[in-house]
DSSP file (Angstrom, degrees, kcal/mol; ACC not computed):
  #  RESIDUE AA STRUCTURE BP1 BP2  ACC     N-H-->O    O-->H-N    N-H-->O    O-->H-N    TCO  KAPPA ALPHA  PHI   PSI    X-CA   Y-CA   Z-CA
    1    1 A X              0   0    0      0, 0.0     2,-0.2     0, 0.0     3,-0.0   0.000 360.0 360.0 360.0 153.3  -11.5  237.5  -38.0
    2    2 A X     >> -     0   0    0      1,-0.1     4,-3.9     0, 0.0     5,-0.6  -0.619 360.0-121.2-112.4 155.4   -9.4  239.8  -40.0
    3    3 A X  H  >5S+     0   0    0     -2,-0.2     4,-3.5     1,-0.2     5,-0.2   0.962 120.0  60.5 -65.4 -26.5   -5.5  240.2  -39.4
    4    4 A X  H  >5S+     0   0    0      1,-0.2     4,-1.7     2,-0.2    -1,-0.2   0.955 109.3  42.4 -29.6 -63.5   -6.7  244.0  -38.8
    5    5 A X  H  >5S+     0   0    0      2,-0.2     4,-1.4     1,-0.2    -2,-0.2   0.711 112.0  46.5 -57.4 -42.1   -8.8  242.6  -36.0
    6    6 A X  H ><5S+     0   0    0     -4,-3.9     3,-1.4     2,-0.2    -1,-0.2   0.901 109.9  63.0 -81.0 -41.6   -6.4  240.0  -34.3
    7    7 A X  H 3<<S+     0   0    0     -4,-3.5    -2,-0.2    -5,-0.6    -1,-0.1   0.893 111.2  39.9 -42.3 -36.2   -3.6  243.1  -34.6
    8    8 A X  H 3< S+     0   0    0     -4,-1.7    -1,-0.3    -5,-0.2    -2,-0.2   0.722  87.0  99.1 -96.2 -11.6   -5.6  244.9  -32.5
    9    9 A X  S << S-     0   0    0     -3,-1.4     2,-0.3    -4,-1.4     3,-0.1   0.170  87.8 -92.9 -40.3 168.0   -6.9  242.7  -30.0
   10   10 A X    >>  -     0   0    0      1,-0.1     3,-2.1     4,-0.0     4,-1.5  -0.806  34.0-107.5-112.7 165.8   -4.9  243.0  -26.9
   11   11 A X  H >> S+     0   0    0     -2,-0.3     3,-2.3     1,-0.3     4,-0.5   0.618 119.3  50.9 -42.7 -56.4   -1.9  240.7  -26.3
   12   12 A X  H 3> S+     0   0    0      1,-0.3     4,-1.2     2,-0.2    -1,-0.3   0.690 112.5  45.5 -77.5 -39.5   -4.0  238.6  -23.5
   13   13 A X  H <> S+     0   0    0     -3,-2.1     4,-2.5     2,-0.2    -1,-0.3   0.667 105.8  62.8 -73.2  -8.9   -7.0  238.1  -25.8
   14   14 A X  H <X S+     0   0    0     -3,-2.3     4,-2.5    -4,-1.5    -2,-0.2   0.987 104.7  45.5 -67.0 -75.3   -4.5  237.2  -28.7
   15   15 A X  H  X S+     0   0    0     -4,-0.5     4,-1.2     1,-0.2    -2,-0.2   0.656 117.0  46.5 -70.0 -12.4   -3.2  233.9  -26.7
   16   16 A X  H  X S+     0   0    0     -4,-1.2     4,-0.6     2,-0.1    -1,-0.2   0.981 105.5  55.2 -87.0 -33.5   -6.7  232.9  -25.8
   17   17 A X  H  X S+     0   0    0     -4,-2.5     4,-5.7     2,-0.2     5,-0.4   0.810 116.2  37.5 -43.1 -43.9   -7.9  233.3  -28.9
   18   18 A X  H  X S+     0   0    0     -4,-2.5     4,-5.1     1,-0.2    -1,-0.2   0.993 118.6  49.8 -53.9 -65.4   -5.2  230.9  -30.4
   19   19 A X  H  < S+     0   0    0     -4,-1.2    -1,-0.2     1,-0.2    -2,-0.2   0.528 122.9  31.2 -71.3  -1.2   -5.3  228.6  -27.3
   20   20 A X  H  < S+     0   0    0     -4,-0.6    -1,-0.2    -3,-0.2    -3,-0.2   0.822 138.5  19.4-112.4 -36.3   -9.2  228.3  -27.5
   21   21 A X  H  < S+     0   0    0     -4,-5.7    -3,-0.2    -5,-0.1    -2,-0.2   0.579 107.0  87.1-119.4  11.7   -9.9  228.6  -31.2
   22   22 A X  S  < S-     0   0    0     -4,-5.1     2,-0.4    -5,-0.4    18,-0.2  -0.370  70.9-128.0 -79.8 171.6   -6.3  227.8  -33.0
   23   23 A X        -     0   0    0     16,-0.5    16,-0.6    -2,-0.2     2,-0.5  -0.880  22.0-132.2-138.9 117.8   -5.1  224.5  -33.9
   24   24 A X  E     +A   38   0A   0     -2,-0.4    14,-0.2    14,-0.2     3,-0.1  -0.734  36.1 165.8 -58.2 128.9   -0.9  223.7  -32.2
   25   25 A X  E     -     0   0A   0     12,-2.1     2,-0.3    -2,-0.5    -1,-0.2   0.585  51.2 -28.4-107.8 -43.8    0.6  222.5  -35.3
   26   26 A X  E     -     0   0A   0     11,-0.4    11,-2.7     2,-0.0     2,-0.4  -0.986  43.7-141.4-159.2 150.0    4.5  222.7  -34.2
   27   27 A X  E     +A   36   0A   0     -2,-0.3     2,-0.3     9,-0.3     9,-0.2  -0.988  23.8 178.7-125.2 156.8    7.1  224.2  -32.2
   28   28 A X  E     -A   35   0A   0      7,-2.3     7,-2.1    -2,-0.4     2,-0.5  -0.949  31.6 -99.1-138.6 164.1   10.6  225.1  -32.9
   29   29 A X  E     +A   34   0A   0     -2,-0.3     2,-0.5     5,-0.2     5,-0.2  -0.693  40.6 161.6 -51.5  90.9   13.9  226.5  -32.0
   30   30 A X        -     0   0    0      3,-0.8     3,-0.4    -2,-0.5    -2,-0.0  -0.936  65.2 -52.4-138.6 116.6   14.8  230.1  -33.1
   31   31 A X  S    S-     0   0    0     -2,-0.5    -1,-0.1     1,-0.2     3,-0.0   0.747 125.9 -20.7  21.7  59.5   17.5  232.4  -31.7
   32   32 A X  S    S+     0   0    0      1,-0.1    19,-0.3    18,-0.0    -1,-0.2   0.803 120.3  95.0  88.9  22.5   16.4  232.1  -28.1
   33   33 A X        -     0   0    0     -3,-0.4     2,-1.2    17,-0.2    -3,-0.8  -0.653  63.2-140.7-147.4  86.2   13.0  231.1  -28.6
   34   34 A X  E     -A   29   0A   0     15,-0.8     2,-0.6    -2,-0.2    -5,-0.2  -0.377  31.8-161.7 -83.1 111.4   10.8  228.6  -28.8
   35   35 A X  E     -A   28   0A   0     -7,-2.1    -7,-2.3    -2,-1.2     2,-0.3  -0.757   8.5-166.1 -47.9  82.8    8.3  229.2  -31.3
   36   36 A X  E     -AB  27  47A   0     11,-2.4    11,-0.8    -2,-0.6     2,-0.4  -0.738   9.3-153.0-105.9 152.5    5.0  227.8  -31.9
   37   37 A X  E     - B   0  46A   0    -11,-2.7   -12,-2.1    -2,-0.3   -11,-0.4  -0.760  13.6-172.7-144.9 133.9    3.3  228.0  -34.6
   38   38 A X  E     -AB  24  45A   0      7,-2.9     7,-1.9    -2,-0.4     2,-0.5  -0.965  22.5-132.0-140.2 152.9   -1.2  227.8  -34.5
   39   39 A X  E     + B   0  44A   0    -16,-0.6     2,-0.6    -2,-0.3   -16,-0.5  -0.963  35.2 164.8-108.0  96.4   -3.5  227.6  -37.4
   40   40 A X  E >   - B   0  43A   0      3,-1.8     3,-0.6    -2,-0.5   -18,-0.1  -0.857  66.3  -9.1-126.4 109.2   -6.1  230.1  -37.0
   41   41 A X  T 3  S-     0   0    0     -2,-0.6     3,-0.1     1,-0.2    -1,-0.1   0.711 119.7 -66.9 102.0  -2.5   -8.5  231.1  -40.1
   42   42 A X  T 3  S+     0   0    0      1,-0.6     2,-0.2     0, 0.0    -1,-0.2   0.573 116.0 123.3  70.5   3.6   -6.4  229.4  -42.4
   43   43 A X  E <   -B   40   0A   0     -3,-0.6    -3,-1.8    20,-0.0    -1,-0.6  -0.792  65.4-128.2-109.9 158.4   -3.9  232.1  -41.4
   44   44 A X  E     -B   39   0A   0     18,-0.3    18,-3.7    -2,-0.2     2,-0.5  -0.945  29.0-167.8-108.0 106.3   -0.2  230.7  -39.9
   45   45 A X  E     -BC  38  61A   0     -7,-1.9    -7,-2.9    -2,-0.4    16,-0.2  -0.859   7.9-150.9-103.9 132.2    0.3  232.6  -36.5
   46   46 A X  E     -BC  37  60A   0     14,-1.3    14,-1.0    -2,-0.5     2,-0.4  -0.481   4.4-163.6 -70.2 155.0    4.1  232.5  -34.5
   47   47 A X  E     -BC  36  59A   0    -11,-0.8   -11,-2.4    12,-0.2     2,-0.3  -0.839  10.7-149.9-131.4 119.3    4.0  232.9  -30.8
   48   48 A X  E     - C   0  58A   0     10,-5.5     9,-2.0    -2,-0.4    10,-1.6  -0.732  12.1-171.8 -84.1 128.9    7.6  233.8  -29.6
   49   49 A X  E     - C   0  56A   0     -2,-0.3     2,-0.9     7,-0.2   -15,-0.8  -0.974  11.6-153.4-123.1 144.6    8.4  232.5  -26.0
   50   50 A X  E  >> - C   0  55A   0      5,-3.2     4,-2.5    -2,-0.3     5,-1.7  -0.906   4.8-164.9-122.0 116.6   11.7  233.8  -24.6
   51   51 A X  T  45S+     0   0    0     -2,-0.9    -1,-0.2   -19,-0.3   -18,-0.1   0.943  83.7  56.2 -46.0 -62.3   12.8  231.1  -22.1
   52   52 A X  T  45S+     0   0    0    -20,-0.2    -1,-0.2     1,-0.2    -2,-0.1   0.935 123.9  27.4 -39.6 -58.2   15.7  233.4  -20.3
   53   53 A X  T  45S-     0   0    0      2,-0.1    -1,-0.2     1,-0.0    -2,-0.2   0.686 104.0-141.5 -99.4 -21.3   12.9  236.1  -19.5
   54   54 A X  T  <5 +     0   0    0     -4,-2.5     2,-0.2     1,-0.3    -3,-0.2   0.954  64.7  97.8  53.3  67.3    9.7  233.3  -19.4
   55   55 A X  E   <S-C   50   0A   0     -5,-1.7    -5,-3.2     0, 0.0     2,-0.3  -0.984  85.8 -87.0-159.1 158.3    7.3  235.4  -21.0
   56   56 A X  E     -C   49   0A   0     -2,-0.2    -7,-0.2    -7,-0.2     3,-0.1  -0.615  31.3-169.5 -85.3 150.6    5.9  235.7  -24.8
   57   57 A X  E     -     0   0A   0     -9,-2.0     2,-0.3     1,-0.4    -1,-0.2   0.648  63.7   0.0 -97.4 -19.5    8.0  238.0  -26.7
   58   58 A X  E     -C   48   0A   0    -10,-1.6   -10,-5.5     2,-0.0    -1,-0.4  -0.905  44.0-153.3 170.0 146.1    5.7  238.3  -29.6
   59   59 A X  E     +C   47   0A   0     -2,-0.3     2,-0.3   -12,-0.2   -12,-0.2  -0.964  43.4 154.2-133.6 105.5    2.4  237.2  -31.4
   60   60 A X  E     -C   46   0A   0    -14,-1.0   -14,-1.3    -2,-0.3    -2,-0.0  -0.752  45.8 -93.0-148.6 125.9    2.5  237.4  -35.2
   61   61 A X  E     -C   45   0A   0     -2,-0.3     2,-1.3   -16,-0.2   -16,-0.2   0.176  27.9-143.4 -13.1 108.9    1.6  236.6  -38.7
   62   62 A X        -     0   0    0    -18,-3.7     2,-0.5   -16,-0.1   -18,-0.3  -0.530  18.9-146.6 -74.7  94.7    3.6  233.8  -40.6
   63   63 A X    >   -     0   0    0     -2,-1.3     3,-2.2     1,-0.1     6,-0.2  -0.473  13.8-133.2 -54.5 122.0    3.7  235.3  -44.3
   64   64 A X  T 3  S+     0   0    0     -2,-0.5    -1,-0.1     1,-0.2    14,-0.1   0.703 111.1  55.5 -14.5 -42.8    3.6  232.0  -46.6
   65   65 A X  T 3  S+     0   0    0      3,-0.0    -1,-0.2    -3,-0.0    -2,-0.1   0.484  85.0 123.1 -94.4  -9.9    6.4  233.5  -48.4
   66   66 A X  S <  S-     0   0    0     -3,-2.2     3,-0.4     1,-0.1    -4,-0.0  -0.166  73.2-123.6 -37.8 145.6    8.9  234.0  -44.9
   67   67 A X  S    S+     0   0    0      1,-0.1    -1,-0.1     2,-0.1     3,-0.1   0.319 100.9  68.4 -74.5 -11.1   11.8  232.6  -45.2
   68   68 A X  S >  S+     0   0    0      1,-0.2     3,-2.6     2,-0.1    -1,-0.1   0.602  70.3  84.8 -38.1 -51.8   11.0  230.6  -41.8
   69   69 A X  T 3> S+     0   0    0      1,-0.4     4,-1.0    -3,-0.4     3,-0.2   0.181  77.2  69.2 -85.0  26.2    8.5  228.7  -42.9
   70   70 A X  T 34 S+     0   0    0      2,-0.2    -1,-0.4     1,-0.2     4,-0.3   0.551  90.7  66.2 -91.8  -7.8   11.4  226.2  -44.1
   71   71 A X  T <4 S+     0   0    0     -3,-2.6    -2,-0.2     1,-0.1    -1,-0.2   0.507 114.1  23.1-124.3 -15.1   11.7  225.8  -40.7
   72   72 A X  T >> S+     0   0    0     -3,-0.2     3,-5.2    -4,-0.1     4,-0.7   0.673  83.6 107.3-133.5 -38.1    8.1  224.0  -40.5
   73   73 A X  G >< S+     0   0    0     -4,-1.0     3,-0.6     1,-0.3    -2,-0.1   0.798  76.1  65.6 -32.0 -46.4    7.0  222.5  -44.1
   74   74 A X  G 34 S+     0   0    0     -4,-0.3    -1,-0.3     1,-0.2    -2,-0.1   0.741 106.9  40.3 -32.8 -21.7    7.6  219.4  -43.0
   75   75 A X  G <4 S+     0   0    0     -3,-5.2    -2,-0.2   -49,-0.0    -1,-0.2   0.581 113.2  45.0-117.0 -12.8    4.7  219.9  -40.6
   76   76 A X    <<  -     0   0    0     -4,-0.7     2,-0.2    -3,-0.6   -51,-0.0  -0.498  67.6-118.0-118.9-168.0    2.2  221.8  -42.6
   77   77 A X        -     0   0    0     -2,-0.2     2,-0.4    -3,-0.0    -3,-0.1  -0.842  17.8-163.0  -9.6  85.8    0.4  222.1  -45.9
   78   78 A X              0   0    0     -2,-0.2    -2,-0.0     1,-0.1     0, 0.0  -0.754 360.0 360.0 -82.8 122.7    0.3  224.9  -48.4
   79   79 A X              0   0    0     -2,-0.4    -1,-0.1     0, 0.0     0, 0.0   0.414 360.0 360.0 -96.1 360.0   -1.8  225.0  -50.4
């Protein structure tokens, strides 16, 4: 699937798609959020969950090059 393609899914087919055909690798802590992080495609997708409000705030592409992804190297492999 192309990142065209997940962008446009809608959000509810987004989180199955992770949960059915992504891989968990980690979550973390970010400014009100816990963050989990799926390997789908060999692409790194975020899912923002906002505790306070208990809903996802946001579904997105991890660029490689993010400044974030310090936040997770420990846990992955780039290749």
């Amino acid at each position: 699937m192309s990142k065209e393609d997940f962008h446009n899914l809608p959000f509810h087919k987004k989180i199955n798609l992770l949960y059915t055909e992504g891989t968990f690798v980690v979550g973390i802590r970010y400014y009100g959020h816990k963050v989990n992080l799926y390997l789908l495609d060999d692409e790194y997708i975020e899912v923002f969950y906002n505790h306070k409000l208990d809903k996802i705030d946001k579904i997105d592409f991890l660029p490689r090059n993010h400044t974030r992804m310090k936040f997770y190297l420990d846990q992955i492999q780039l290749d």
